[in-house]
C-alpha positions in Angstrom: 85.9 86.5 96.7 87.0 88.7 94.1 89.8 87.2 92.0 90.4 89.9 89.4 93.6 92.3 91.4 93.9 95.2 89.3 93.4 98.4 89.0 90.3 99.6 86.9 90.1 103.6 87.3 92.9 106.5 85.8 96.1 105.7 86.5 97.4 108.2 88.6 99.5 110.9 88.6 102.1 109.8 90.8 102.2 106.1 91.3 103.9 105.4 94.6 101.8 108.3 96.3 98.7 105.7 94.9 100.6 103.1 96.7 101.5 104.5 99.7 97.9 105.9 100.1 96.5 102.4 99.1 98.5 100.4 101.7 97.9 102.9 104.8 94.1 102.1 103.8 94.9 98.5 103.8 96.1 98.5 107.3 93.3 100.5 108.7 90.8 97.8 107.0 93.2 95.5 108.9 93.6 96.8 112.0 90.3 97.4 112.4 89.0 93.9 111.3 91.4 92.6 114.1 89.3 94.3 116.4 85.6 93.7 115.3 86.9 89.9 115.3 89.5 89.2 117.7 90.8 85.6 117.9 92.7 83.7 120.4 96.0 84.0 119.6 97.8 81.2 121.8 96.4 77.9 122.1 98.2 74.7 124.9 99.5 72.6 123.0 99.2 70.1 125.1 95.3 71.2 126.2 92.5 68.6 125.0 90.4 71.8 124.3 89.7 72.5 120.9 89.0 76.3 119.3 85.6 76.4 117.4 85.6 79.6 114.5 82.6 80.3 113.3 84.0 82.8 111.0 85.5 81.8 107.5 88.2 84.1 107.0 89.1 82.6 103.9 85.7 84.2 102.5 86.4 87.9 103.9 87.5 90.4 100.9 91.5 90.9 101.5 92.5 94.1 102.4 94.3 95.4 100.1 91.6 94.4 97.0 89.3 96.8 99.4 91.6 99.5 100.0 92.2 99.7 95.9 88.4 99.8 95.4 88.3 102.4 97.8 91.2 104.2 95.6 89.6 103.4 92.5 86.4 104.9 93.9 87.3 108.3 95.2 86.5 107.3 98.7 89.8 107.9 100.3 90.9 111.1 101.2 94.1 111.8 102.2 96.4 115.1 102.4 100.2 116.1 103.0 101.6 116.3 106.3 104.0 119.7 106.5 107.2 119.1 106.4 109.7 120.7 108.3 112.4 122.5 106.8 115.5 122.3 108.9 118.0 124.3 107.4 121.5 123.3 108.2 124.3 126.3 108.4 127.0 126.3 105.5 130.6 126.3 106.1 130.5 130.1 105.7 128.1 131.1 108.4 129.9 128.5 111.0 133.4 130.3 110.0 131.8 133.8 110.9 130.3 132.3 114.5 133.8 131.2 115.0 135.4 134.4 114.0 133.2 136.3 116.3 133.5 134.0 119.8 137.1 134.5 119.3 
């Protein structure tokens, strides 16, 4: 398991875009680990049966030390969403609608 949790290539331009980026990356890595090993999530308490894991988690590579690998690497790639531009009338324009419903 890697110890070592920091980051090795250029520091970027704009660091919370590198964040932001690095965590959505992180929860895909995640997300999809939940799914290629799903475990049983609620156990009796007062069942004699015990729950046998054959998989050490503890030895899996955390998320987000993969997802900033992945950063560091140049294996993410990631682009802007347009933004809507909702343009909101000034005092002036409402006065003029109001003038001319009157």
């Amino acid at each position: 398991m890697k110890k070592d949790f920091r980051f090795k290539g250029n520091r970027p331009d704009d660091i919370f875009e590198a964040i932001t980026v690095m965590a959505k990356r992180a929860r895909q890595i995640n997300q999809k680990r939940s799914e290629d090993f799903p475990i049983q999530n609620m156990i009796d308490p007062e069942s004699d049966e015990v729950f046998e894991n054959d998989i050490d988690f503890d030895s899996f590579e955390k998320p987000a030390s993969l997802a900033m690998i992945d950063y560091e690497q140049g294996n993410i790639k990631f682009k802007y969403e347009k933004e809507e531009v909702i343009e909101e009338e000034t005092e002036e324009e409402k006065n003029k609608e109001a003038k001319t419903e009157e």
